[in-house]
N, C-alpha and C positions, 0 to 999 in steps of 0.2 A: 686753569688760570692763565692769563694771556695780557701782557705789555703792549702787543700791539692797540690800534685802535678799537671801539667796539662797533659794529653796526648794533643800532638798534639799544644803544646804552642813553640811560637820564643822567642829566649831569646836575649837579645838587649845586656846588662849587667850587672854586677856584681858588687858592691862596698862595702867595710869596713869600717864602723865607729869606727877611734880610735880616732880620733884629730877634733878639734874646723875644722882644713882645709880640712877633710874629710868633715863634716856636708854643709860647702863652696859648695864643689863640687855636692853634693847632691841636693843641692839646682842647680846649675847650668844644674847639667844633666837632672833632671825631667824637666826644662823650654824646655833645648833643643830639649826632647824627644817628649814632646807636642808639641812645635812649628815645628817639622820635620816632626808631623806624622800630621798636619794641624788641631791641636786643635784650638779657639778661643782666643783671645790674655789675653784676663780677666781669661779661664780657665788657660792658661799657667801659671798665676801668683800664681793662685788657692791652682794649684797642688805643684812647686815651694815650694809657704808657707808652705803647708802641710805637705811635706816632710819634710823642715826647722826646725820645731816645732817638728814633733816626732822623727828625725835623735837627735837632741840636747838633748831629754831625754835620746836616748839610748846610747849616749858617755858612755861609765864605764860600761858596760853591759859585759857580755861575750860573746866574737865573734859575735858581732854585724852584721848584714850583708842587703844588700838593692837590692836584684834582679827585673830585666826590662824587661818584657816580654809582646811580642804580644798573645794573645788567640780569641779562636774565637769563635762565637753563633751557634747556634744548625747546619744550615747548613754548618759551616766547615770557614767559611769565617772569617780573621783575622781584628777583628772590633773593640774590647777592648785594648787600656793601660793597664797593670797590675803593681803598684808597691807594692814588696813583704819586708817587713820588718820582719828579723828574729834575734832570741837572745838564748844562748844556758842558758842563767843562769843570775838571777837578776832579778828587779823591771819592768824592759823593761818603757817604756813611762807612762808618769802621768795622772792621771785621768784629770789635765788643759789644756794640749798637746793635749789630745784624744777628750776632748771637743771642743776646737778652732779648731782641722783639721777638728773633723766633720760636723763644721759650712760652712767649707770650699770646703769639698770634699765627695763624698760617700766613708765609709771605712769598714771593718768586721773585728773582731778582732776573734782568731780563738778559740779552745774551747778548748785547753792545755794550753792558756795564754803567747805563745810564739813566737805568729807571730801577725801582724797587716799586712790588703792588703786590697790596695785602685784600685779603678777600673776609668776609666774613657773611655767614648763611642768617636768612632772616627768616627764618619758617616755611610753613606748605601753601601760605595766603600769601598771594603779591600785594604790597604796600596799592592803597586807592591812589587816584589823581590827586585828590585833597590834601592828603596824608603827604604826598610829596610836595604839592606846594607848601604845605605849613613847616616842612622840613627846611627846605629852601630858605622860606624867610626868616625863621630860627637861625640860621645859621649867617647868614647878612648880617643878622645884629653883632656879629662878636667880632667883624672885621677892626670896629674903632676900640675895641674894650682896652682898659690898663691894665699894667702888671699888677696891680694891687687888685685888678679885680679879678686878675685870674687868680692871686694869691687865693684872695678869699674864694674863689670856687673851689682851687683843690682842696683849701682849706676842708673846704663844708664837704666835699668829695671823701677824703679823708674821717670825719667822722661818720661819716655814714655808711662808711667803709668798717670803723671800727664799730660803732652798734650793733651792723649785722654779723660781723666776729664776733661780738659780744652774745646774741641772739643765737647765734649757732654753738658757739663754747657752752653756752647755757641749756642747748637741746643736745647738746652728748652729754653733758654731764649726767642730764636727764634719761639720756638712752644706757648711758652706763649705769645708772642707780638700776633702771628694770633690766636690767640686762643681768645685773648679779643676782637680784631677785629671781630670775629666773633661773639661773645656776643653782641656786642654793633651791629649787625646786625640782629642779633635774635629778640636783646628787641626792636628795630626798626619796624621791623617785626610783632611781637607783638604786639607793640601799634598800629598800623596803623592794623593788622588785629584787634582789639578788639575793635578801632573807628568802623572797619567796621561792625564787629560783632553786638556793639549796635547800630549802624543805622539800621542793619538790625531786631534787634529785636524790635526798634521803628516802621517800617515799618508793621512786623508784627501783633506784638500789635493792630497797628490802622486797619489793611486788618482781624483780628480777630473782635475787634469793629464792624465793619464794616458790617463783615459777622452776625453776631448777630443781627444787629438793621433791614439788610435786609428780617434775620429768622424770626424774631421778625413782620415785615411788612408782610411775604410771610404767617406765620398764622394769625394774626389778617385778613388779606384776604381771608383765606382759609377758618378760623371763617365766615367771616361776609357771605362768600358764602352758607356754610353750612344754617347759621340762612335764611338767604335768601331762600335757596329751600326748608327747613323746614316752613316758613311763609308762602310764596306762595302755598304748598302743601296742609297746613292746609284749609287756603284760599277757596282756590280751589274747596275742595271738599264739603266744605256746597252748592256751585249754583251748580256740578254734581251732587250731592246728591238730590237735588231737579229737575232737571232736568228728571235722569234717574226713581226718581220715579214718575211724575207727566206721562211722557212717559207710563210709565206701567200702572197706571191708566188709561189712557187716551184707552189702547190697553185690557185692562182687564173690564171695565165696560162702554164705550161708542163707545163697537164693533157698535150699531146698529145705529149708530151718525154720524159714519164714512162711507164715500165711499172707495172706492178700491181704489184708488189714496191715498187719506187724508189717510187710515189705511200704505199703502206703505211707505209713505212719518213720519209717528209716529215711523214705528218699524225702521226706517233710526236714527231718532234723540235716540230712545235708545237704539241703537247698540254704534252709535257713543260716546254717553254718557257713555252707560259699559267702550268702550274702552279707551275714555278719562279718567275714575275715575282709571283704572286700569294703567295705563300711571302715573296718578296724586303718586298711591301706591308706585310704582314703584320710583317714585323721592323721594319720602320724606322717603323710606328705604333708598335707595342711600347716602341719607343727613343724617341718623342715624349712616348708616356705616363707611362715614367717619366721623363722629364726635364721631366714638368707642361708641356709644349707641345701637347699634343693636348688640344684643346677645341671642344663641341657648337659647333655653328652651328644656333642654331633656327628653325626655320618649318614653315610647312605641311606635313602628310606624309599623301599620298589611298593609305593601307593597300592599296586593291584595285589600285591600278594598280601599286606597289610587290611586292606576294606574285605579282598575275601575271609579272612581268617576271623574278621570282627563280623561276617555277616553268618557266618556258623555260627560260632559264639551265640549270637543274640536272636537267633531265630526261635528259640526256647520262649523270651520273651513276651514275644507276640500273645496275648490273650484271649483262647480257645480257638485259636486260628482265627480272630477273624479283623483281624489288622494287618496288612501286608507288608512286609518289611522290603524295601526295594533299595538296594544298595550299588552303584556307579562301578566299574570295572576300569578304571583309566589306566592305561599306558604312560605312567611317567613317574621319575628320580627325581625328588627332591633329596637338600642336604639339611636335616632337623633331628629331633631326637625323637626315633622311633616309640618307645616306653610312653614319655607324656602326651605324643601325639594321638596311641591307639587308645590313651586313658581321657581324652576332652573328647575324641570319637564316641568312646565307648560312654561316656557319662552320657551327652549328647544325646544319641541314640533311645539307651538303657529310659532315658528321664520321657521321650517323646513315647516310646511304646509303653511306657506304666499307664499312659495319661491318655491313651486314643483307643478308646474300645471299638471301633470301627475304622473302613476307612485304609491310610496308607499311609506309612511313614517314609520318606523318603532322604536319601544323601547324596546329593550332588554334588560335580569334583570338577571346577572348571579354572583355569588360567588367567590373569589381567595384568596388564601393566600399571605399575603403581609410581607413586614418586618416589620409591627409595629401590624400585628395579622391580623386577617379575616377581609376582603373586600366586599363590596357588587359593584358590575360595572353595573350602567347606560349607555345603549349602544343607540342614538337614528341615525338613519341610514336615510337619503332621496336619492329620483331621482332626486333632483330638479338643481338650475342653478348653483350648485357650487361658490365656493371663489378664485381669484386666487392667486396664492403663493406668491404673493409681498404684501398681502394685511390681511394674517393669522395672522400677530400679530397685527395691525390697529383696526380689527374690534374690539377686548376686550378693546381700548380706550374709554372712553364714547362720547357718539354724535355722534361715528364716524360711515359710513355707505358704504355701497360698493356703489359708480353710475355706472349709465348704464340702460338701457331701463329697465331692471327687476325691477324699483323703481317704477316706474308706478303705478298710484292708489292703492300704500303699503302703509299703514300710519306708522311711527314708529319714533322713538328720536334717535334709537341707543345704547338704553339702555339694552338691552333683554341680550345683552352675556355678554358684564361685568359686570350687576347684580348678573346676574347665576356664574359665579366663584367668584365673590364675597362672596356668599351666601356659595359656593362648599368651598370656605377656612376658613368660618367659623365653619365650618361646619367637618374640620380636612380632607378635604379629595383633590382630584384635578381633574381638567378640563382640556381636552385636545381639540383638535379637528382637521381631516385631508378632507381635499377636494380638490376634483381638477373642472374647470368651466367644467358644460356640463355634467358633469359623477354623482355632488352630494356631499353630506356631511356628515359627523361622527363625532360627536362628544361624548366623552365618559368620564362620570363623576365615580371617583374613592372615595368610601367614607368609614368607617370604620365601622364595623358591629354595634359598641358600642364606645362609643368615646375612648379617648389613657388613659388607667390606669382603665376606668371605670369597672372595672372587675365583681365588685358587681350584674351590671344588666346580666351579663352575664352567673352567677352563682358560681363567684369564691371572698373569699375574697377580699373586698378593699384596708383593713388597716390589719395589724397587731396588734398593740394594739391600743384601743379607752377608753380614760377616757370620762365617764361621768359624768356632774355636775348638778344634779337637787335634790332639796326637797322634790318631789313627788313624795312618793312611787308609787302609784298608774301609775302616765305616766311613771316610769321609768318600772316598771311589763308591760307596752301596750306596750313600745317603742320595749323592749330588740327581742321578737322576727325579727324584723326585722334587727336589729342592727347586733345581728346573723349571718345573711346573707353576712354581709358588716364586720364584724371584724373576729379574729381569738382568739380573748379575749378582755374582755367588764371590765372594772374598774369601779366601783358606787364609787360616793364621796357624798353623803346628807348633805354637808356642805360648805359653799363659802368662809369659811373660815379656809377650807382644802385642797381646789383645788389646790393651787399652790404649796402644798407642795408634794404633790400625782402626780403632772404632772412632778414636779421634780426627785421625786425618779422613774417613770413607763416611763418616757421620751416616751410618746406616738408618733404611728402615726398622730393622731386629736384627739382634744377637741370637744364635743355635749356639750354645757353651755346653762343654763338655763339662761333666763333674768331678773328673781324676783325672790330673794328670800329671806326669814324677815333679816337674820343677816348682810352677805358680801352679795351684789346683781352679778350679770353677768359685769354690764358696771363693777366695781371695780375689779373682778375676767379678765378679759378681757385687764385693763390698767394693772395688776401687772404682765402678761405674756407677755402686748407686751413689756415693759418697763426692761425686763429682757430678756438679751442679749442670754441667751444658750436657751431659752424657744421662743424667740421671732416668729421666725420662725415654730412654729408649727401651723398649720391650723387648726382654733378656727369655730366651728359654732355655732349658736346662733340660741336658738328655745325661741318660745313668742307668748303667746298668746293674748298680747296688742294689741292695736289699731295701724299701723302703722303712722296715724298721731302724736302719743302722744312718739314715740320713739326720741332719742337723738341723730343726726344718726352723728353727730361729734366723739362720744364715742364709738361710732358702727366702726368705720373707719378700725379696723385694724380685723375685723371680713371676713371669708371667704365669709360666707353665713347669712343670717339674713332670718329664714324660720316660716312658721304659725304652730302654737305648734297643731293644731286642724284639720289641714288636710294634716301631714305627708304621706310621699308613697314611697317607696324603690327607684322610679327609680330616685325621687327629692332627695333623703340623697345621692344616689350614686353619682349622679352630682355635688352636693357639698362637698361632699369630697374629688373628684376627682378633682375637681376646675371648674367643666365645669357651665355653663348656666346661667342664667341672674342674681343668688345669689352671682354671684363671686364677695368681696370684696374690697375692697381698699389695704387690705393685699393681698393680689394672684394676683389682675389684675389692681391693681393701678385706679380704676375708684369706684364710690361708692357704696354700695350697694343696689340692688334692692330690695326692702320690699314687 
């Protein structure tokens, strides 16, 4: 908006304010000007008043004057009303007038204090040539008009002002009648969905219930199964046990007693007997593992003295010699647990030579880098009768077994492969296996050199900081070289009732706590960490060289490891601090600790 002159502006008209019946006509041409040029009927009135109100201050002004002009926006086009109010000399309009129009109208008042110009937008169509001549001369007519005729036009202005308030008052009243209507269908609505809502959370509720007491039923069954293959296992193995040694007796010291038949028919019952007690082993791990009681014990494991000891073992196997059992010799120390490692071998194995009556069974032992660090790959490769592919993931079900002729004089439960990955996952590592019938089988165990985090046995710290709490100068002088190995800085506290204040300012990665000692003892040292919220979470281990019957193992509970103060060893500190093997806590593995 701009006071100055316009290039390229239509000028409509011109008028002088000298007389009350000028201000009349000013009021009548701005309506007319608007409504010709197809303003809005509320702005027509708008503009109208605006003009009204500052035409009336400027009466007594000097050469008052009110120019009408079309202008137009950047592209040329004639789109704005312009009325231009000018005064050569005097107060020109009052700061009340300029308030109430501007409540009215957009206005600019110019920066010599001599002009006031209001603008108003006519749409996206620029008024025709026509359209502004008939404007023009609408507007020439009302130069001679009287007051009595403007009377009557605001007059008539005025009710048609009031109709369409009337007409509008009458379409709210109307939006308000459907407007409750539709409330009063909402909260309808509403309640009848919020009945439904809580039926449905009642239904819930109870199908939650429900599910619970079923869970509730599905372990207490799973429990009493567990106890069940663990009694029967127990069981079990005292008449094998007596069996397979009386067998060996019998074959060891009354060879000269025995005919050739009677000796045949003995080493029958302690074949059968090994195989049953090992079958018997076999369940009642199974019944360990799932009842979360079967846990690695870590340490050293020299692979080549391991594979050969299993490849004696199982040469027996082999069927009339004529399946060749070829087993790997590697040179290297993993950190695992030897027990369930030679027992996923030995299933392995055991399950490839029952199944390959020719041909060669083979285990291969090689190295990879993995994404959670070095790998050791168990490869065991047969010729034997294959699995076929509807049936690869069945067999890791327990019990379950492939039929077909090949079952023939094979003894077995079905337990041998989902043992062995069993064993393979606890073990942090995995089992895979690929066959096809007629061609053989591959199955290929993936384990981790050292368990995940164990880094200590591997030669690189485990922890970053380690507070120690012990009284004993003496075991803490034995301990610290190994400790060494496993931290990257070692904290001594000689006081238990310093430790928490030490664990609090050094916020370690682990606590090594003593269990006795004269002032604050361990179990005390132990409740005030786990009982403290920023502290709690730090993996507390417990060295003792008590009796494990005579320990408190409720007060132990929130300990990682609970280990023998007397026959410490780096690859057991590594394991428990890394959280691994059978010392793992009620703190770290939710189960309690092994002593």
């Amino acid at each position: 908006m701009s006071t100055a002159a316009e290039c390229g502006a239509v000028p409509l008209v011109s008028l002088s304010l000298t007389t009350e019946q000028d201000v009349f006509v000013l009021r009548r041409s701005g309506k007319t000007a608007a409504e010709a040029l197809g303003a809005e009927p509320q702005d027509q009135i708008r503009l109208a008043t605006a003009l009204s109100e500052l035409g009336r201050d400027l009466v007594g002004s000097c050469e008052p004057t009110v120019s009408f002009a079309l202008v137009g926006e950047g592209d040329g086009g004639l789109r704005r009303l312009r009325f231009t109010l000018r005064w050569e000399d005097g107060p020109g309009p009052g700061e009340e007038a300029l308030l109430a129009a501007s409540r009215l109208v957009a206005l600019e008042r110019s920066g010599t204090g001599r002009s006031v110009v209001i603008e108003h937008p006519l749409g996206a169509r620029a008024p025709s040539a026509e359209l502004v001549a008939r404007t023009r001369e609408a507007l020439m007519t009302h130069k001679g008009a009287t007051a009595l005729e403007d009377a009557r036009a605001q007059t008539v202005d005025l009710i048609a002002a009031l109709e369409e308030s009337r007409a509008q008052r009458e379409e709210l009243r109307r939006l308000n009648a459907e407007l409750e209507e539709t409330n009063r269908g909402v909260m309808a609505l509403y309640s009848e969905l919020s009945e439904e809502l809580e039926e449905t959370n009642r239904g819930v509720v109870a199908l939650y219930a429900e599910l619970d007491e079923k869970s509730r039923q599905l372990r207490e069954a799973s429990e009493a199964k567990t106890r069940f293959w663990a009694n029967v296992s127990h069981e079990l193995r005292t008449p094998v046990n007596a069996v397979v040694g009386l067998a060996r007796l019998l074959l060891e010291f009354d060879v000269e007693r025995l005919n050739e038949e009677q000796h045949r028919q003995v080493s029958l019952i302690s074949a059968s007997g090994a195989t049953l007690l090992a079958l018997v082993d076999e369940l009642l791990d199974v019944a360990k593992a799932e009842s979360g009681r079967l846990e690695p014990v870590w340490g050293p494991v020299d692979l080549r003295a391991l594979l050969g000891q299993l490849r004696g073992t199982l040469r027996g196997y082999a069927r009339h010699g004529d399946a060749e059992l070829v087993v790997a010799e590697p040179e290297l120390e993993i950190v695992s647990d030897e027990v369930m490692l030679t027992r996923i071998l030995r299933n392995l194995l055991s399950n490839s030579l029952k199944f390959t009556e020719t041909g060669t069974v083979r285990l291969d032992v090689a190295t990879e880098a993995g994404d959670l660090g070095e790998q050791v790959v168990f490869t065991v490769t047969d010729t034997g009768v294959g699995i076929p592919e509807e049936e690869q993931q069945q067999i890791f079900e327990e019990f379950y077994q492939v039929r077909g002729t090949h079952q023939r004089g094979r003894s077995g439960t079905g337990l041998g492969l989902p043992y062995a990955r069993r064993l393979t996952e606890l073990l942090g590592g995995t089992l895979t296996l690929a066959s096809s019938p007629g061609r053989g089988t591959r199955v290929t165990v993936r384990l981790p050199v050292a368990p995940r985090r164990d880094r200590g046995a591997a030669g690189g710290p485990l922890v970053t900081v380690l507070v120690t709490v012990d009284d004993d100068d003496v075991f803490r002088t034995r301990i610290r070289p190994l400790l060494e190995q496993l931290a990257e800085r070692i904290v001594e506290v000689d006081r238990g009732d310093r430790a928490s204040r030490v664990v609090r300012e050094e916020r370690p990665d682990a606590v090594l706590l003593d269990l006795h000692m004269p002032d604050v003892d361990g179990y005390a040292v132990l409740g005030e960490l786990a009982a403290d919220p920023e502290l709690s979470a730090i993996p507390v281990v417990v060295v003792t060289s008590a009796a494990r019957e005579s320990l408190d193992h409720d007060r132990l509970r929130h300990a990682r490891a609970v280990l023998d103060k007397s026959a410490l060893s780096l690859p057991q500190l590594a394991a428990a601090f890394a959280g691994h093997g059978t010392h793992a806590a009620q703190g770290a593995s939710g189960k309690e600790p092994r002593l």
